[in-house]
C-alpha positions as CSV (number, residue, x, y, z in Angstrom):
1,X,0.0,0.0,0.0
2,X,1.2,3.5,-0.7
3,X,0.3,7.3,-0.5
4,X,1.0,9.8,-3.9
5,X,1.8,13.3,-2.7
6,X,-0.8,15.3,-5.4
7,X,0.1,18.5,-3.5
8,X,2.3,19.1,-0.5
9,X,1.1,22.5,0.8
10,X,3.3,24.9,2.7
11,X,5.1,22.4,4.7
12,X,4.4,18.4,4.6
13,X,7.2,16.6,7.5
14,X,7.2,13.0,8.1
15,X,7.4,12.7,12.5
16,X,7.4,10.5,15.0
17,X,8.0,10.2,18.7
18,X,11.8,11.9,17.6
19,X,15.3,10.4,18.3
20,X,16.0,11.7,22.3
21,X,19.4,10.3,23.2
22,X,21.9,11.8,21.2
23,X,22.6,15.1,22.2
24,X,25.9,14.2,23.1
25,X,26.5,14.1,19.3
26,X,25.1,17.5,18.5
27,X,21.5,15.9,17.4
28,X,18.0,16.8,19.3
29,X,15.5,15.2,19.7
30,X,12.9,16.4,17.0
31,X,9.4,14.5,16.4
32,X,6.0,15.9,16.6
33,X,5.5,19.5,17.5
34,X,2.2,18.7,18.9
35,X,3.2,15.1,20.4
36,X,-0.8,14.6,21.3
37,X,-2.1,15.0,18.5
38,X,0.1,13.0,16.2
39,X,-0.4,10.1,19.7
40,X,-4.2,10.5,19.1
41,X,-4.1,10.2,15.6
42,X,-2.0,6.5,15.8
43,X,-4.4,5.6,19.1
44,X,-7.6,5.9,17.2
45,X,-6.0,3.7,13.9
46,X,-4.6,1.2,16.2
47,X,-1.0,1.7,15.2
48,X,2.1,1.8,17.3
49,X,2.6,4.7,19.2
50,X,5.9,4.8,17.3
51,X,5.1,4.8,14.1
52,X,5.5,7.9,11.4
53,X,2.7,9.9,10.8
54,X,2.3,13.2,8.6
55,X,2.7,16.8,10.2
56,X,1.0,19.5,7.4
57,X,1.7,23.5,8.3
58,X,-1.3,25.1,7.7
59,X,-3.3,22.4,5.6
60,X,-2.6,22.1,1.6
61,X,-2.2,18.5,1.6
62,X,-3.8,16.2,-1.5
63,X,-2.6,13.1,-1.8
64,X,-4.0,9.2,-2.9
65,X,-4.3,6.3,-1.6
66,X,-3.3,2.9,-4.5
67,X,-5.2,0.9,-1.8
68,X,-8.5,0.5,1.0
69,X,-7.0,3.0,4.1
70,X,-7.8,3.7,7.2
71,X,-6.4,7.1,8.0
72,X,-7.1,10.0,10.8
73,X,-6.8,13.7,10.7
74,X,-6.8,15.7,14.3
75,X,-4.7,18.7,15.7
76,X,-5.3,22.3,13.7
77,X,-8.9,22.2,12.8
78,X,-10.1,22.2,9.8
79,X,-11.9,20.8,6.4
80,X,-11.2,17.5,5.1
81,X,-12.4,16.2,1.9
82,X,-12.5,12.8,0.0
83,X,-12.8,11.9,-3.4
84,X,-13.3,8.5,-4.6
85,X,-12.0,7.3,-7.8
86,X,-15.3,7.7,-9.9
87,X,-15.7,11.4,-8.5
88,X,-18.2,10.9,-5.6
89,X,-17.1,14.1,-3.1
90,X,-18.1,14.1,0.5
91,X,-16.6,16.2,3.4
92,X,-15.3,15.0,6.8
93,X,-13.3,17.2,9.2
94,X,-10.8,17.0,11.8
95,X,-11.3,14.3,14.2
96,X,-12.3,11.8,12.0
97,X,-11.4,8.2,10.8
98,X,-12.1,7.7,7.5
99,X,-12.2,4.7,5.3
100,X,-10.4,5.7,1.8
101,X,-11.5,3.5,-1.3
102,X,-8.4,2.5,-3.7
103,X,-7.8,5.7,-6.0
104,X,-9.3,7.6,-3.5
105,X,-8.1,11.3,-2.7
106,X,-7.7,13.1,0.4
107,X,-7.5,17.2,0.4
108,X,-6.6,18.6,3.6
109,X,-7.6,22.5,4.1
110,X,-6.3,25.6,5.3
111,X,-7.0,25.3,9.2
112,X,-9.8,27.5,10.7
113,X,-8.0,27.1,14.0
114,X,-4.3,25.9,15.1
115,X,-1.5,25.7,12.8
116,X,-0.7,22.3,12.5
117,X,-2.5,19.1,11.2
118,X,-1.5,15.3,12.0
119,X,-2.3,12.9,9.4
120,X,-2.0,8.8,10.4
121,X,-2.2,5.8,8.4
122,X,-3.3,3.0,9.9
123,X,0.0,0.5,9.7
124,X,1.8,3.8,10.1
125,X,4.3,6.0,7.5
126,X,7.2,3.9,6.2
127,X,10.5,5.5,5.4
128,X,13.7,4.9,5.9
129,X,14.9,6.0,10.1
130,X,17.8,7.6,10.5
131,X,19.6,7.5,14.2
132,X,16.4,5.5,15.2
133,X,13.9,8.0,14.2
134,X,12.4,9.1,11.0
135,X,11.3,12.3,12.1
136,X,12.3,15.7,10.0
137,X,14.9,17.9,11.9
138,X,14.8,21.4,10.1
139,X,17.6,22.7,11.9
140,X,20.1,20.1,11.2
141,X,18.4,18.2,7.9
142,X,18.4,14.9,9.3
143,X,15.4,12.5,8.5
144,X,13.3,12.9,5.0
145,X,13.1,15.9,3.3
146,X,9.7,17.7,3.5
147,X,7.6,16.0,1.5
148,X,6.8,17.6,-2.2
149,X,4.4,16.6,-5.3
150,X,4.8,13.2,-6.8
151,X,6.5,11.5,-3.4
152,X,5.3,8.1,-3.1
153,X,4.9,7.4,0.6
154,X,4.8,3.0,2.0
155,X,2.6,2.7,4.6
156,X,4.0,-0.3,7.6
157,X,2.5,-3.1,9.3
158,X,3.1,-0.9,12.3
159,X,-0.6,-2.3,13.5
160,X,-1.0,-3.1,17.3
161,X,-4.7,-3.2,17.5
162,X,-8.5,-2.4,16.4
163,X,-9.1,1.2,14.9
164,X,-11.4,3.4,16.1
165,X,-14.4,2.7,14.5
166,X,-14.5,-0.2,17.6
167,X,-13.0,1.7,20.3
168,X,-13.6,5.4,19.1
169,X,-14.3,6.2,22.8
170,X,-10.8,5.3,23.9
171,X,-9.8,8.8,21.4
172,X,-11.0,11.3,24.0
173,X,-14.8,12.1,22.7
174,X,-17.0,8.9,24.1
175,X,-20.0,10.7,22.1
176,X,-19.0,9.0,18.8
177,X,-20.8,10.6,16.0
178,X,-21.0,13.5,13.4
179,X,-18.6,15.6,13.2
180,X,-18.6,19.4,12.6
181,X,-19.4,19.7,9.0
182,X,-21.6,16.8,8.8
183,X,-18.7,14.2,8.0
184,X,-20.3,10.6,8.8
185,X,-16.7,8.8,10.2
186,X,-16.2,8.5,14.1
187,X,-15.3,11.4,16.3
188,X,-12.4,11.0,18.2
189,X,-12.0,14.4,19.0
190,X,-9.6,16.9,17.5
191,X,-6.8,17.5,20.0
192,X,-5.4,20.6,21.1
193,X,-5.3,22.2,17.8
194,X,-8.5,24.2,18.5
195,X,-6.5,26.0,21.8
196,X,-6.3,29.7,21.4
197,X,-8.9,30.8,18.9
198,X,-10.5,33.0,21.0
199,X,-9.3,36.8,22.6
200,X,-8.3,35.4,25.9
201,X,-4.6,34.5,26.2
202,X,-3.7,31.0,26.0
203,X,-2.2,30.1,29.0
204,X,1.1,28.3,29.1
205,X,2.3,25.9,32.6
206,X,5.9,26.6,32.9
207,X,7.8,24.6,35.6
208,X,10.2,27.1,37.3
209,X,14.2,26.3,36.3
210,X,16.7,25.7,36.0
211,X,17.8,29.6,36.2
212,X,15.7,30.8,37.6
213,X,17.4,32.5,40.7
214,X,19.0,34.7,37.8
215,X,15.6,36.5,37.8
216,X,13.9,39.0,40.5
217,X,10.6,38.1,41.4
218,X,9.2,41.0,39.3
219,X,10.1,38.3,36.2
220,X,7.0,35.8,36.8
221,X,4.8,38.8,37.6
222,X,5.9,40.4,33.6
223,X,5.4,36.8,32.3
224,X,2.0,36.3,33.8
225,X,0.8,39.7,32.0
226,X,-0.2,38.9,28.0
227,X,2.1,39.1,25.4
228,X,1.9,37.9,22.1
229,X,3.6,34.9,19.6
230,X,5.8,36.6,17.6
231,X,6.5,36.5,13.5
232,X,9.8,34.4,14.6
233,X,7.9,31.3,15.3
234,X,8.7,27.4,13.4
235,X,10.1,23.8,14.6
236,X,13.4,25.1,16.7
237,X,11.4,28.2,18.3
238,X,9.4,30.9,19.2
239,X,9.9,34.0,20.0
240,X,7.4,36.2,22.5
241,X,6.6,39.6,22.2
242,X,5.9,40.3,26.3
243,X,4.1,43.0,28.0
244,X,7.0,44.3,28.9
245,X,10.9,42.8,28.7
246,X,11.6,40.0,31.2
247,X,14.0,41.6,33.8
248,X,17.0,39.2,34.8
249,X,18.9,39.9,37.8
250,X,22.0,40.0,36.0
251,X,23.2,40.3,32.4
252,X,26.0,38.4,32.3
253,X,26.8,35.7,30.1
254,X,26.5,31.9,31.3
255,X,28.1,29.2,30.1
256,X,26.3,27.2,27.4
257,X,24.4,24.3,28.8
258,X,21.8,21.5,27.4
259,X,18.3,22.9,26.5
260,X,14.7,20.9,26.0
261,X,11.7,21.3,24.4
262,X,9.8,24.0,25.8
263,X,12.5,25.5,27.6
264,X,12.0,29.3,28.3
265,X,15.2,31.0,27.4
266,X,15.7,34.9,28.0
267,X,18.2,37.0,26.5
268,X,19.3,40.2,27.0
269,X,16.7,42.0,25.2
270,X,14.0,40.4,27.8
271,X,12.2,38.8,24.8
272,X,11.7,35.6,25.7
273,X,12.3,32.4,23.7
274,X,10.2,28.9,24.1
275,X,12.0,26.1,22.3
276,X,10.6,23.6,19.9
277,X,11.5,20.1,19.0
278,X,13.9,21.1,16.8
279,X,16.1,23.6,19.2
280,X,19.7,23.9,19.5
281,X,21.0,21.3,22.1
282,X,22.7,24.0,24.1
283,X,21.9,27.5,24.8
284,X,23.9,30.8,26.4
285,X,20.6,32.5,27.9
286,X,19.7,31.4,30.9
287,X,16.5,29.3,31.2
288,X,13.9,30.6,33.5
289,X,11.7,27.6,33.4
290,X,10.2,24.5,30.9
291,X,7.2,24.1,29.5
292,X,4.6,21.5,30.2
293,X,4.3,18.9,27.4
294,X,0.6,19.9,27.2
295,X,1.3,23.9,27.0
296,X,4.7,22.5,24.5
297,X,1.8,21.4,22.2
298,X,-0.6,24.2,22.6
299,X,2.1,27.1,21.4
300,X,3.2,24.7,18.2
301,X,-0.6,25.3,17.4
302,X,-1.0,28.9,17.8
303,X,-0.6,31.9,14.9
304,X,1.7,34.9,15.1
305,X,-0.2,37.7,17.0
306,X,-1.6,35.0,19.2
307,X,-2.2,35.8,23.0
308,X,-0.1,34.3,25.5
309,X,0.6,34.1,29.3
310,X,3.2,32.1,31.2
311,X,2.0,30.5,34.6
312,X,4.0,29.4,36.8
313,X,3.4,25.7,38.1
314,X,4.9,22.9,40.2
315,X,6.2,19.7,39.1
């Protein structure tokens, strides 16, 4: 079974759970920007939680299927359409799994909300892994290129057990049912893509350290005020436009030391910096906490001009 690219869109990666373990050698850890969404989208096909799936910026994607799928879209939400091979057109949307007839198409559109869409096969994406992982790194190139018109994508045997459409309940929305634009597959639910539509700031967990005695307590009180996602925003980071700058206690340099995803780096300017899965493993600002994986996942889904606070939160 395989998948034809018809049209990649903006940005089309192939991610997975990343490659954690090698930083020693210069290489992060990558994978998913929005880990629960591409999770949910293998849960509901019952495929291995390790297994590839497709991460779309911004919609754009058409591709076929050469064979009967089973595939799920969730994350950014938006509209999903499916063609089958003798022209019949139906719509579906995000939170879905659909069944896709041989010489079927799928059209993934522009989100209404969120960023990012997570497309999963059931059996799971199959290309070549490199360092364990075949997850995209944009900073450093590793893993398959983004993904461009006339790619012919495998799909695995990556199959652990029963899809959704006997256990749609286990995907987070026990209703079951229609979905938003009157698509007829199971819902099971659309993740955190959705976060953030609205005027109210999103609100992001951050768990204090490990620099934090570097910053006066007037730093978590300029944090908690809204600010705003930047137009500096992708995979490695993004940047925050606060209230006001972020005042550190001092301005001296610090030696470079390992950084995660979701790690809250300040410079000099007070602007501060959140970290993707594709950061830099080492960093010279000092860190004034980490992001929760949950709140990790909500900023990969929101637009520049986006509201934002920081809370601060306990292990």
């Amino acid at each position: 079974m395989s998948l034809m690219i018809l049209r990649a869109g903006p940005a089309a990666l192939v991610q997975d759970l990343g490659r954690p373990g090698h930083a020693a050698l210069g290489v992060t850890g990558s994978g998913a920007a929005d880990r629960a969404a591409a999770a949910l989208a293998l849960r509901c096909l019952g495929t291995d939680p390790g297994a590839a799936v497709l991460e779309l910026l911004l919609g754009g994607l058409v591709l076929m299927t050469d064979s009967p799928a089973v595939v799920a879209v969730t994350g950014a939400r938006g509209l999903v359409v499916v063609t089958t091979s003798s022209g019949s057109r139906r719509t579906a949307a995000t939170g879905e799994v659909l069944r896709l007839d041989a010489g079927s198409t799928l059209e993934i559109g522009r989100p209404d909300t969120g960023v990012r869409t997570y497309l999963g096969v059931r059996g799971g994406i199959e290309v070549p892994p490199v360092l364990g992982s075949r997850s995209r790194d944009t900073l450093s190139g590793l893993g398959p290129p983004p993904l461009v018109a006339g790619d012919v994508l495998a799909v695995g045997d990556a199959v652990v057990g029963p899809w959704a459409d006997h256990w749609h309940a286990a995907g987070g929305d026990p209703r079951g049912g229609m979905g938003p634009r009157g698509g007829t597959g199971p819902r099971v639910g659309a993740g955190p893509g959705g976060r953030g539509g609205g005027p109210d700031p999103v609100v992001l967990d951050v768990i204090p350290g490990p620099r934090d005695d570097l910053f006066p307590p007037g730093a978590w009180r300029v944090l908690a005020e809204t600010g705003h996602v930047s137009g500096h925003a992708d995979r490695v980071g993004v940047r925050i436009d606060p209230a006001g700058p972020v005042p550190r206690s001092s301005t001296r340099e610090i030696p470079s030391e390992g950084m995660v995803r979701g790690a809250v780096q300040v410079p000099a300017d007070g602007s501060p910096v959140v970290f993707g899965p594709d950061h830099p493993v080492t960093g010279g600002y000092p860190v004034i906490g980490v992001l929760t994986s949950r709140s990790s996942d909500a900023l990969s889904q929101l637009l520049p001009g986006a509201p934002v606070s920081f809370r601060r939160v306990s292990e």
